[in-house]
N, C-alpha and C positions, 0 to 999 in steps of 0.2 A: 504494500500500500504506500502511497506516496505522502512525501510532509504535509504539503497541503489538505488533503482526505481524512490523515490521522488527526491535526491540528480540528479541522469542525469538527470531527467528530464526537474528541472529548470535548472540546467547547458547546458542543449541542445538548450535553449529560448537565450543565450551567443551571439551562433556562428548567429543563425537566426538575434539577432538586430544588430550583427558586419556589418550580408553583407548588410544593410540600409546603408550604408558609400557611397555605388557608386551611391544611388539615386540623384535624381538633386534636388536642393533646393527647385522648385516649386515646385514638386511631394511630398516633406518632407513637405510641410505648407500644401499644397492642403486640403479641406475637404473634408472626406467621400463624404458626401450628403452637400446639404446645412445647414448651423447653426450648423453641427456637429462639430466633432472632427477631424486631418487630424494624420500624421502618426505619428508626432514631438508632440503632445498631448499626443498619447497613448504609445510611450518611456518614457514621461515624469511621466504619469501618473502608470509606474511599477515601475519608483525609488519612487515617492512617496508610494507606497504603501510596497516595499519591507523595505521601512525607517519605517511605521508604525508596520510591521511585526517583525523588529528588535527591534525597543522600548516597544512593547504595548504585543507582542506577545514568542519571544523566547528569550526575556532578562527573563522571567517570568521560561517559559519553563523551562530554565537551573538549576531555585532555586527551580522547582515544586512547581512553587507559585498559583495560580488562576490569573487569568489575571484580570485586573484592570476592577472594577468596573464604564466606562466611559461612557461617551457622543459622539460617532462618528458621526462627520457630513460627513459623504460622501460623498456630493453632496460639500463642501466646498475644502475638500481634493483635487477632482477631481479639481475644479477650479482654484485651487490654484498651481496644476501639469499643468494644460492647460493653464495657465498663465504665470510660467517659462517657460515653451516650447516656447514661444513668447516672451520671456523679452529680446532676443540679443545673446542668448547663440547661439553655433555654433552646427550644426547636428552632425559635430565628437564631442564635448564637451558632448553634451545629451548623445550620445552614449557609448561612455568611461566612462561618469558620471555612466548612467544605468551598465556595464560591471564592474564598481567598486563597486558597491551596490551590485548585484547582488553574485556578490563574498563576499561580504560580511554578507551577508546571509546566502549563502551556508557553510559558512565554522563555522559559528555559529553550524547551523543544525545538522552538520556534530561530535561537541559535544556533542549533543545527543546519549545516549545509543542507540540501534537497536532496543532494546524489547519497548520503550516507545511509538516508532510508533504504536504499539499494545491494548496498554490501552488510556483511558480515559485521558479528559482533565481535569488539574487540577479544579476544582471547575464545573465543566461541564460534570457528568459524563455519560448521551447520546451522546458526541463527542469521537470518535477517532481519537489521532492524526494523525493517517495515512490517515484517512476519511477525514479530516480538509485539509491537504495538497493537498487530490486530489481535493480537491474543488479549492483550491490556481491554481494548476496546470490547472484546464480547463479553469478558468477564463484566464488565459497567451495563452490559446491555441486557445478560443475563440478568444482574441485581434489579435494575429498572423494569424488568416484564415482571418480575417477582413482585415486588411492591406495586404496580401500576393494575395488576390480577387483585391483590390483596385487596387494595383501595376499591375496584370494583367492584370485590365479595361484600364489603363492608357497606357499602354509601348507604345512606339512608333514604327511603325514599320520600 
């Protein structure tokens, strides 16, 4: 996928978590299913990830370094995003939080030559970074049909 394609497309996830603003607070904690996740989880859990993607991932990018040879807990991450989302913060705070990261990403990305979406990742060279993003990408789109399903189970009529 090319920078420009990748760049709207998480730019277009923006306007989609802004209109969460007029849901009602129970519907923003609600969970999924049971023991899941509810909607205030999974905004919480794209800033964290877009923050991991800024330090771990296109701070690297930019020097054409290899991305650091780490330990990702995933399963701690998420927790730990599903835990702010619960700590008192307010649904507009989450949400502005998420639309300032996410801009913050974006505009990193957006440093990026054109042609690097093309080639390989540094130290990884079966990945392409355009390949890399669409995966970034479906994951955001997956979470969005999931909540956007939710909210429609839910609305009242």
């Amino acid at each position: 996928m090319k920078k420009e394609d990748i760049i709207k497309e998480k730019l277009a996830l923006i306007d989609r978590v802004h209109s969460l603003k007029a849901l009602s607070d129970d519907l923003w904690f609600l969970p999924f299913r049971e023991g899941s996740w509810g909607i205030a989880d999974v905004i919480s859990h794209f800033i964290a990830w877009d923050q991991f993607m800024i330090d771990n991932r296109i701070s690297y990018l930019l020097k054409n370094e290899p991305f650091p040879q780490m330990a990702i807990d995933v399963e701690e991450i998420n927790r730990s995003a599903s835990r702010y989302a619960r700590s008192g913060i307010t649904k507009g705070q989450l949400i502005d939080e998420f639309i300032t990261k996410r801009k913050q990403l974006l505009s990193l990305l957006s440093e990026l030559d054109a042609e690097r979406f093309a080639r390989p990742l540094p130290g990884r060279e079966n990945i392409i970074l355009g390949n890399y993003f669409v995966g970034m990408i479906e994951h955001d789109e997956k979470h969005m049909v999931q909540i956007e399903s939710f909210i429609n189970q839910n609305q009242i009529a």
